[in-house]
N, C-alpha and C positions, 0 to 999 in steps of 0.2 A: 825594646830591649837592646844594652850595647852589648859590644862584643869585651871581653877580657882586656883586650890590648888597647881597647879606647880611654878603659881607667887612667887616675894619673895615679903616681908610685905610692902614695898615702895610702889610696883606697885598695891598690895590691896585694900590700903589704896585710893591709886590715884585713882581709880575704884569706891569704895564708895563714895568718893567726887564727880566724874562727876554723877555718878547715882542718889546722894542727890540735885544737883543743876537739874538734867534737871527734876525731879519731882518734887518738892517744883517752883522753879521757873519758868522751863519751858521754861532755855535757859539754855548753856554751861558754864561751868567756862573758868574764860583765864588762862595762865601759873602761872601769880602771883598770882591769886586768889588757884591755887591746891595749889603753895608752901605753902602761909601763914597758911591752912586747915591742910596739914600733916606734917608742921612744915621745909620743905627745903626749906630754902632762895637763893641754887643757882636756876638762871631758865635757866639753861644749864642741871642741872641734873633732873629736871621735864621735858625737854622735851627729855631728852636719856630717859626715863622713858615709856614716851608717847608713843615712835618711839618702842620700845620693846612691848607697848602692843597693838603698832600696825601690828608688826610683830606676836603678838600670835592671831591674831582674833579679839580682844573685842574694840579694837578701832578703829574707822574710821576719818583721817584729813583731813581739807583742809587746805593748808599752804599759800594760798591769805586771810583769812580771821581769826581776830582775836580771835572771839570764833569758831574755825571753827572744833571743837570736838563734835562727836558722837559716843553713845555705839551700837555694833553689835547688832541689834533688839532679834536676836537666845540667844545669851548668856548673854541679863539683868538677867533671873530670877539663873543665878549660882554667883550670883552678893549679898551679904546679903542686907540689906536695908529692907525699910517698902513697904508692895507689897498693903496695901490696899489706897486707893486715897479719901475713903468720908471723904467729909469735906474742903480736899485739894484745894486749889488755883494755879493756875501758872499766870505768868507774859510776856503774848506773845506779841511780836513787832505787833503796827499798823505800816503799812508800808506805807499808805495810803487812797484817795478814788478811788470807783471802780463805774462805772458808768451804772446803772440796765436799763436806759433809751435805749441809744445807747452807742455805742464804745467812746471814746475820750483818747488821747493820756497824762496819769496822772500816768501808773505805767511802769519802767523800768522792764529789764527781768532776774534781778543780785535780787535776793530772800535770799542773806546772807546778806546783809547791811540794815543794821537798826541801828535805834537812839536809844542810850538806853531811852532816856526820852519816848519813846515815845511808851509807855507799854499799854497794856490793864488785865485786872483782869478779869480770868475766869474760872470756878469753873472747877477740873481738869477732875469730870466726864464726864463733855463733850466731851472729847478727846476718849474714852474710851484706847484702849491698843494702840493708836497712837505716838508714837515717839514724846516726846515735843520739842524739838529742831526741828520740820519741822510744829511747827503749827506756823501760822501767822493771823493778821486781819485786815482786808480792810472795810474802811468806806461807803455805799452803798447811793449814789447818784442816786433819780430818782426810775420809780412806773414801771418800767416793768414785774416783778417778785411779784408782789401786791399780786399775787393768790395761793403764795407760801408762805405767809405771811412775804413776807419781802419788809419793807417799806423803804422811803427815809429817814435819819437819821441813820438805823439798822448799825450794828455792824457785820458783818459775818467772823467766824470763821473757818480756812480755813486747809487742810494739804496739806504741800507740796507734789506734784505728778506730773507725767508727763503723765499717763493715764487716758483713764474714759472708764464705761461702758457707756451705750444705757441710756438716762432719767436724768441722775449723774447731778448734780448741779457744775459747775465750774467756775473757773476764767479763761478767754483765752487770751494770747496775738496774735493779728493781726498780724504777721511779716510785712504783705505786705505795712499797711497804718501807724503800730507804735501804735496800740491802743490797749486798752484795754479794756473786757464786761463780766459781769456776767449773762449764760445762763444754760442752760439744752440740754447737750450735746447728739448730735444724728450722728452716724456714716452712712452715705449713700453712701458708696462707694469710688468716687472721691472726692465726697465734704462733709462737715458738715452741717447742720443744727444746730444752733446755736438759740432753740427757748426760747422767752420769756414768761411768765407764767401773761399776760394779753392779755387778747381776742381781746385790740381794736389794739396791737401790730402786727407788724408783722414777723416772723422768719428771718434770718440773712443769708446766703447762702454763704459758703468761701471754695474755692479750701484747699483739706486736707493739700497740701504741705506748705497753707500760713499760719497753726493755730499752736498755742503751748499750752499745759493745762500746767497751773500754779499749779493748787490745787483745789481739792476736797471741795465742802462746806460741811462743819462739824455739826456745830450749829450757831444760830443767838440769839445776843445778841439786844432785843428790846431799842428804843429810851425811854425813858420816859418824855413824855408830860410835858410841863411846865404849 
């Protein structure tokens, strides 16, 4: 892994630009959006570019997906840019609705695709020192989680994960039936508890090998009443 100051001013530059997009917006740049920013029109040489500073460390790609750039969480702060967030906004993909009632079959299990139209505005504190490129939000369908204050209409803002502790608030995908529920994840051994946060509700019961955590819920963005 090199250090920041080993780069040469191309690859700096390239570095300041995805660190300025994924905090102001709180999604990645694509290839022509680096060039246009540091001024290279080929994007053969923004992505030799890329591929170098993915061999020193500070970038992580996927090459199935368009934005599919990430900075090394370890090595944003050797990265110059502005480190304070109040005030700030990002721009995170709704990906869909999630269903707070029961399970129903409404979000796939592929968490890089999204619509650019299809944004939400949310103040960046929220996030706190989370990775903006893995926050997402799902529209919350249905009064299971009432007690948690999240209502049918809400907005929940989510980070991508594949873990949770004991209580954690998540998104799960069902493998077994294809569906999807937001609950309050509970580890019992073989199986999950998957409980809801209303009392006339009742808990969820799914062999561990059938469940997948999508993401952590973050914050909730209230409906506003008409």
């Amino acid at each position: 892994m090199r250090s920041y100051e080993s780069l040469s001013e191309k690859q700096k530059a390239i570095l300041r630009v995805i660190k300025e997009w994924l905090t102001q917006r709180g999604y990645p740049p694509t290839i022509r959006d680096i060039g246009n920013a540091v001024g290279i029109s080929s994007t053969s040489v923004v992505n030799y570019n890329l591929n170098k500073l993915v061999e020193a460390g500070f970038v992580i790609r996927s090459k199935t997906v368009s934005r599919g750039i990430r900075l090394n969480a370890e090595l944003m702060n050797e990265i110059p840019g502005r480190v304070s967030h109040a005030g700030e906004v990002l721009r995170v993909p709704l990906l869909g609705q999630i269903v707070a009632g029961k399970p129903l079959p409404v979000l796939g299990d592929d968490f890089n695709r999204y619509s650019e139209d299809a944004l939400v505005t949310v103040p960046r504190d929220l996030i706190g020192s989370a990775d903006p490129s893995q926050i997402y939000a799902l529209k919350v369908s249905g009064y299971s989680m009432i007690d948690a204050m999240i209502n049918d209409g809400d907005t929940v803002i989510l980070r991508q994960q594949a873990t949770a502790r004991n209580g954690e608030m998540v998104a799960v995908w069902l493998t077994e039936s294809g569906e999807t529920t937001l609950k309050c994840f509970y580890d019992e051994g073989d199986r999950v508890r998957l409980q809801p946060a209303n009392p006339t509700m009742q808990p969820i019961y799914v062999d561990k090998d059938k469940v997948q955590i999508q993401g952590k819920v973050l914050a909730v963005l209230r409906r506003v009443s008409s």
